[in-house]
C-alpha positions, 0 to 999 in steps of 0.5 A: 477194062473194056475196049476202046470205042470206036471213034465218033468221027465228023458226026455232031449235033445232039444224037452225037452229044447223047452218045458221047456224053453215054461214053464219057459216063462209061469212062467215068465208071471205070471203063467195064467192058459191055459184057460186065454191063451186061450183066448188070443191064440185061442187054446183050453187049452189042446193044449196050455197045451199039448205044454209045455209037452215035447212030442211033438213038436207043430207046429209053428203057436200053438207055436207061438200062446203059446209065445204070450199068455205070452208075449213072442218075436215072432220071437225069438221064430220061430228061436228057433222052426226051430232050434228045428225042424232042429235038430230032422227033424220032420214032422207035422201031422194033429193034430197039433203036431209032433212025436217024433219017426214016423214009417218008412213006413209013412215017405217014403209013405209021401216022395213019394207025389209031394209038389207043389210050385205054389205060385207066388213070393210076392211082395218085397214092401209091407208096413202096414197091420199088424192089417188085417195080425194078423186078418187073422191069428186069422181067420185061426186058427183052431177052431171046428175041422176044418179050414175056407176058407178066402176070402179076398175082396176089391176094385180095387188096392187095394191090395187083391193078395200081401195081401193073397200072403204074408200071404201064404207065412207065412203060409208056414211052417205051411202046408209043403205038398205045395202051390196050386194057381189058376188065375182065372180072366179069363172068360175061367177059369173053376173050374172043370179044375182048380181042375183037375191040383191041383190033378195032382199037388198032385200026382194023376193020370191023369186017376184017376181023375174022369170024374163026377162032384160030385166024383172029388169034393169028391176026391178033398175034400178028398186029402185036408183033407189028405194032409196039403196044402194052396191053394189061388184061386185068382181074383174070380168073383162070387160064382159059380166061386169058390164054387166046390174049397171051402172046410172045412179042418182040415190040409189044408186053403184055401185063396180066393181073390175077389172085390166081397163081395161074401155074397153068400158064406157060411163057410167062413170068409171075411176080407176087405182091405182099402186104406193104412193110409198116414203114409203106403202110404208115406212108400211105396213111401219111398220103391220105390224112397228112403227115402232121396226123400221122407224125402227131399220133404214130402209135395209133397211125400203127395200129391203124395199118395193123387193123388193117393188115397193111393191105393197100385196098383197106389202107387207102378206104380207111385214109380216105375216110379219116381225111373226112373227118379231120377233127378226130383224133386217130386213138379214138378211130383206132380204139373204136377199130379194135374195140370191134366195128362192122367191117363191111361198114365201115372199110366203105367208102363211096362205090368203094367196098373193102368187102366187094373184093372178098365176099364174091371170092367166099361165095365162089367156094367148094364146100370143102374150101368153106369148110377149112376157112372156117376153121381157120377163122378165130384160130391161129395166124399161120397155119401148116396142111400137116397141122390142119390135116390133124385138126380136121382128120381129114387126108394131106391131099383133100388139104393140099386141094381146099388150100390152093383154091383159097390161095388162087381165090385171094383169101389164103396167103402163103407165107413168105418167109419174111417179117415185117418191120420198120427197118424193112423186111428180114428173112425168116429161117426156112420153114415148111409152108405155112398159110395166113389168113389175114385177121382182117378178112376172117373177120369179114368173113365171120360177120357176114356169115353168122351161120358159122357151124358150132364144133358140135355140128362140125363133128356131124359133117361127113368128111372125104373119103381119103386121098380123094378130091370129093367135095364136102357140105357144111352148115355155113353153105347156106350162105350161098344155096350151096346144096351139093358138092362139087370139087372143081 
């Protein structure tokens, strides 16, 4: 049992209500002492203690974290704390709470600082992931002084900019000095300009900015740590790529998305999004065509999601497609899917493309990349680098190479272990690594390449010398011009 709390005194009003109610809560729960909380929390006990004093108001996400310690309601809690917050019209600083009385001069030197507010609006669909939204959250809390990049990762479709979207969005309140946000899938994108526009988007001069380098960085850096902003630097293709803009921060987090596994990195946290359960995916599509529809038709709702391999991007193109045609019914749009249709056809809708999210990925391929995904197209689910390494005669080393680059390219999923069912996810007996290619993207992949190269022609490719990295030519390279070969 936990220690007594210091009496509140003669404070009152709404800050001493919060506080009091805070410790009437803890009582409720069994008194834990705030290590046990703690534990629970992710806050250190004098944070967790410091909550309940009446002083000060702790921020939402260090209140948030002390309710559910003690098992209190969430979102009772946020509302109660907004009203709390309204009242006095506080302003977080940096060490995690709020003052009670801020100098004047602070207050109208903070006014004077741009907000900015470039985080694209979240997609209103969006079901599941409530274990990977509490892992992140328990990711970004601030431990050891300072704040972790996140950098969330996953194959094509698979969700990654929603995900981080609607976790940035929670985390609003949280850093009310604004939202930076970054596209950076374009080859031409540039790091140093991207960093450029966040400082003019923090109110630093144009002509402040420095020309070097290095004194951008820092000026960057700095005005994260003096400033409570989310920046989410989306698409990111390698490190190179995003390393200038990662920064360790105690006021400020910084969301990165990327297929790649980006191991390169450090610092930084990762979480890793998977297909969405059945029971998700038949959600969704209950999002986007009705729940009448689905419930009428479950079983075809269900093969659906499964032509679909229940990924977000090509659950959401074929929902929204279906809700346009209203009158049909889903066996028919299910049979016709499995019956064979055009993928890059039909998983389209407006400026919206399944095949945009994949195509671009295959056409960045080595050759040595190209020719193992195309032997994995029309063959088994799963696949081990041992068994692939038997099947094309060719070293565990080249394997291990061709596999990782489909990995961190988006196209190759490493299993998890786990299996998908509509009671949720089970954990599979431990096996040795086995990749997945989800049917729906070979079969992109196979109808869009039509110049796949028969077993015969295989056997005439000249394969790598062993334990090398060296590069291969196949016929399916014409795709892309492809004429020589080079590993990296």
């Amino acid at each position: 049992m936990g220690r007594r709390e210091k009496p509140l005194g003669g404070q009152s009003g709404p800050l001493a209500a919060f506080a009091g109610d805070l410790r009437k809560l803890r009582a409720a729960a069994g008194n834990p002492s705030y290590r046990q909380m703690a534990s629970l929390a992710l806050y250190s006990p004098s944070v967790l203690s410091e909550a309940a004093s009446g002083h000060r108001l702790p921020t939402l996400q260090v209140a948030l974290a002390f309710v559910r310690a003690c098992g209190g309601s969430a979102a009772e809690w946020e509302q109660r704390w907004r009203e709390v917050r309204g009242i006095n019209g506080f302003e977080p600083i940096i060490n995690g709470f709020e003052p009670i009385d801020e100098p004047t001069e602070r207050k109208t030197s903070e006014s004077t600082h741009p907000r900015p507010a470039q985080l694209p609006i979240g997609q209103h669909d969006f079901v599941g992931r409530t274990a990977e939204l509490t892992g992140a959250l328990a990711m970004t809390t601030r431990l050891s002084g300072s704040r972790m990049p996140l950098v969330v990762r996953g194959p094509a479709g698979i969700g990654k900019t929603i995900f981080a979207l609607r976790f940035a969005h929670r985390l609003i309140g949280e850093f009310p000095d604004g939202q930076l946000w970054a596209d950076m899938s374009a080859e031409d994108v540039k790091p140093m300009e991207v960093m450029a526009g966040f400082l003019r988007a923090l109110g630093v001069p144009p002509e402040q900015i420095p020309t070097d380098d290095m004194h951008r960085i820092g000026l960057y850096r700095s005005t994260l740590a003096a400033r409570r902003v989310v920046v989410l630097l989306d698409n990111v293709r390698d490190e190179p790529h995003v390393r200038p803009l990662l920064a360790h921060s105690t006021t400020s987090q910084i969301l990165v998305t990327s297929r790649s596994r980006l191991l390169g990195l450090d610092g930084v946290r990762r979480i890793t999004l998977g297909p969405l359960s059945r029971t998700q995916s038949l959600d969704l599509l209950r999002l986007l065509v009705g729940t009448d529809r689905v419930r009428a038709e479950h079983a075809a709702a269900l093969r659906i999601a499964e032509f679909c391999g229940h990924l977000p991007l090509a659950i959401t193109i074929a929902g929204r497609k279906i809700a346009a045609h209203s009158g049909r019914r889903l066996v028919e749009i299910a049979d016709r899917l499995e019956a064979g249709v055009q993928v890059s056809s039909w998983l389209w809708i407006g400026d919206v493309n399944f095949a945009d999210s994949i195509l671009p990925a295959y056409l960045s391929l080595p050759p040595l990349a190209k020719y193992v995904l195309h032997t994995l197209v029309g063959g088994a689910d799963e696949v081990s680098p041992s068994g692939l390494a038997q099947t094309l005669h060719i070293s565990i080393d080249s394997i291990d190479y061709a596999v990782d680059i489909l990995i961190d390219t988006g196209l190759l999923h490493l299993d998890t272990g786990l299996l998908h069912l509509d009671s949720g996810l089970l954990p599979r007996v431990p096996l040795p690594d086995r990749y997945v290619l989800p049917p729906l993207i070979g079969q992109l992949i196979a109808q869009e390449t039509s110049q796949f190269a028969t077993h015969r022609e295989l056997d005439t490719v000249e394969l790598p010398a062993p334990r090398t990295r060296q590069a291969i030519r196949c016929p399916a390279d014409r795709l892309s011009g492809t004429t020589t070969g080079g590993g990296e």
